[in-house]
BANUKOL-475567 format. One line per field, with one value per residue: residue in one letter; x, y, z of N, C-alpha, C in turn; chain. Coordinates in pm, whole numbers, plus 50000, padded with zeros to 5 digits. Example, Ala and Ser with C-alpha at 12.3 -4.5 7.8 and 13.67 -1.06 7.14 Angstrom:
<sites>
doti [A;S];
n_c1 [51319;51285];
n_c2 [49431;49775];
n_c3 [50780;50708];
ca_c1 [51230;51367];
ca_c2 [49550;49894];
ca_c3 [50780;50714];
c_c1 [51320;51290];
c_c2 [49670;50003];
c_c3 [50780;50787];
vomi [A;A];
</sites>
This chain:
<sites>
doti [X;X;X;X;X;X;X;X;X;X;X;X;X;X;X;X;X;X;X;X;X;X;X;X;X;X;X;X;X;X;X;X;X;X;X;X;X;X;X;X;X;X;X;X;X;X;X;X;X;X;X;X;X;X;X;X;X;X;X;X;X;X;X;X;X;X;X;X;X;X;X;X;X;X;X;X;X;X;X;X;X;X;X;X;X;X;X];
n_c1 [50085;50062;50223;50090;50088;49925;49876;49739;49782;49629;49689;49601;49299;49122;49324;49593;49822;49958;50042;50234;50387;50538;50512;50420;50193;49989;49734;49475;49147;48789;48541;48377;48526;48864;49247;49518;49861;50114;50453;50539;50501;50234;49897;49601;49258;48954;48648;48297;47967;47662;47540;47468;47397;47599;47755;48050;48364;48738;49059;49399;49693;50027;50260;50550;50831;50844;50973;51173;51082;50836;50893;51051;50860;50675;50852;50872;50557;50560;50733;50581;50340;50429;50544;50330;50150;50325;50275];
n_c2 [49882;50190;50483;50781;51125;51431;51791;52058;52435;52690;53011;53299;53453;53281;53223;52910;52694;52401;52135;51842;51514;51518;51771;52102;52345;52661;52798;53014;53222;53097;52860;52892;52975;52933;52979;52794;52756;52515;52370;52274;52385;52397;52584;52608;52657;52693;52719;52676;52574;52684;52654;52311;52178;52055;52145;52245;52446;52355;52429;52361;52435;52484;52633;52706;52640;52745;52634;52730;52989;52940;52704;52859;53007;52821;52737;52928;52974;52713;52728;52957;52839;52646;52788;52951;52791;52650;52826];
n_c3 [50000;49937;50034;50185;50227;50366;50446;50519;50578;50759;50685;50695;50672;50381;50262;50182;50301;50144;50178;50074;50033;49794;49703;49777;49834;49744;49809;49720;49806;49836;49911;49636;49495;49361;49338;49268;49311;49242;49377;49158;48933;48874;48796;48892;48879;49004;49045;49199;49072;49103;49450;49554;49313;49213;48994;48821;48737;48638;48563;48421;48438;48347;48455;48490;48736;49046;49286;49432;49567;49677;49842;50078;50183;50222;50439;50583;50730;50824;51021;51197;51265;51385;51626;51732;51830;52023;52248];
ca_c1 [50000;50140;50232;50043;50088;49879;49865;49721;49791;49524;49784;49538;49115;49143;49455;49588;49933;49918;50199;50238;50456;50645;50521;50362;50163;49943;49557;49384;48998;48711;48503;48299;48664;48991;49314;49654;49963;50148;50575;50610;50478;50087;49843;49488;49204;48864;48515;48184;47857;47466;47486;47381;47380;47716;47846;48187;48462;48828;49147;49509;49789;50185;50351;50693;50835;50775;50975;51209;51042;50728;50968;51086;50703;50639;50900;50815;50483;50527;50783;50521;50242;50465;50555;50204;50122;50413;50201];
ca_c2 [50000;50360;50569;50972;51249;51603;51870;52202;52501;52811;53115;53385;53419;53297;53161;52847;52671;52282;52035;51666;51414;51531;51873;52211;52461;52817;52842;53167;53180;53021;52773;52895;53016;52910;53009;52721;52754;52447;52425;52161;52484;52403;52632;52545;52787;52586;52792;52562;52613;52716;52511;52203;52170;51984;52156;52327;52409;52337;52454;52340;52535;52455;52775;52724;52600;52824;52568;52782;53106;52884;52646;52965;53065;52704;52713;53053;52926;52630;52797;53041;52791;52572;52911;53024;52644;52642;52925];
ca_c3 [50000;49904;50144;50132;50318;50283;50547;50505;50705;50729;50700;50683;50618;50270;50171;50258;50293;50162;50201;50041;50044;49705;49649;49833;49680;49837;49780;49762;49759;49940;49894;49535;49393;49441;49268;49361;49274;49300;49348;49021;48850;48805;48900;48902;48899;49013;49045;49147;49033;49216;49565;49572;49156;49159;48855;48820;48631;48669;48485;48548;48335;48382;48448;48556;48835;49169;49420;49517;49660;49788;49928;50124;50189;50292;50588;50698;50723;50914;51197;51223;51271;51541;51751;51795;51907;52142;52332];
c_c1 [50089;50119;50159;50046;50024;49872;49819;49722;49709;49702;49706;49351;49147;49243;49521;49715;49904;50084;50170;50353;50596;50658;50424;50318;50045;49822;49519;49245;48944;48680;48444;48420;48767;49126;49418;49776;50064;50381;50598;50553;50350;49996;49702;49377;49067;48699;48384;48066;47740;47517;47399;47356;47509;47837;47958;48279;48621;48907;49260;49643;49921;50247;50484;50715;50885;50851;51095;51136;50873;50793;51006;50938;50677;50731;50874;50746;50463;50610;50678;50399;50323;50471;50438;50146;50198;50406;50153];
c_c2 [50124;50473;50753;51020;51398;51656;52028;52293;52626;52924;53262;53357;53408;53239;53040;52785;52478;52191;51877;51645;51467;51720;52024;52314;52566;52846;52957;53146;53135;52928;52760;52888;52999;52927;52888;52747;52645;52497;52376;52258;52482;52514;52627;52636;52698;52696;52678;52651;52669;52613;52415;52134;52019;52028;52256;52345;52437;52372;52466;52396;52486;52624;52797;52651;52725;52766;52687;52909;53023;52746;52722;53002;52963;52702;52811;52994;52830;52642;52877;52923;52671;52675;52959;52852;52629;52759;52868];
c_c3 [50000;50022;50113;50251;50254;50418;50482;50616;50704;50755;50768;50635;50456;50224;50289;50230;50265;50121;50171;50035;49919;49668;49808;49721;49818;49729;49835;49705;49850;49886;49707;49461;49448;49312;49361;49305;49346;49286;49256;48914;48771;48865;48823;48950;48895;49050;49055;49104;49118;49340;49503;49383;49099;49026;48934;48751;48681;48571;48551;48396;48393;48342;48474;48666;48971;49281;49508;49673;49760;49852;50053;50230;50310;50461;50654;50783;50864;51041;51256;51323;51410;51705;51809;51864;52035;52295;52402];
vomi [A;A;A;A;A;A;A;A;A;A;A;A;A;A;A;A;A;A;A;A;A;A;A;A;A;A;A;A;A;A;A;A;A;A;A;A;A;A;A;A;A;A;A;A;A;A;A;A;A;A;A;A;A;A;A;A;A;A;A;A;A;A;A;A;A;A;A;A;A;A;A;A;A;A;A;A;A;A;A;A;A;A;A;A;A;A;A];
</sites>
């Protein structure tokens, strides 16, 4: 059986810090709209439909690769998120 790991971290109302096993990437948006930017350089722009309808639409684009500076982002991030715990 394959091993997975995901973690997400709330940063701020709105944007969100997410961490796997091979990659990390930084969601902005709520629930109707969401913009991602992953670090393997995808970023993924997802919008649903009426409640309750089920529809939606998804779009995933390759833009580059991003690992450095949200590699950077990512550890801020998660010192930040141990120090206020360690309160």
């Amino acid at each position: 059986m394959p091993f997975r790991f995901r973690k997400s971290f709330k940063i701020a109302p709105g944007i969100r810090l997410n961490v796997g096993k091979r990659s990390g990437s930084v969601s902005v948006g709520g629930r109707r709209m969401r913009v991602t930017q992953s670090t393997r350089g995808r970023r993924t722009t997802s919008v649903s439909g009426p409640r309750g309808s089920g529809m939606g639409y998804s779009t995933t684009r390759r833009i580059g690769c991003l690992a450095v500076p949200l590699c950077a982002l990512l550890v801020v991030a998660i010192a930040q998120h141990r120090a206020r715990n360690r309160r």
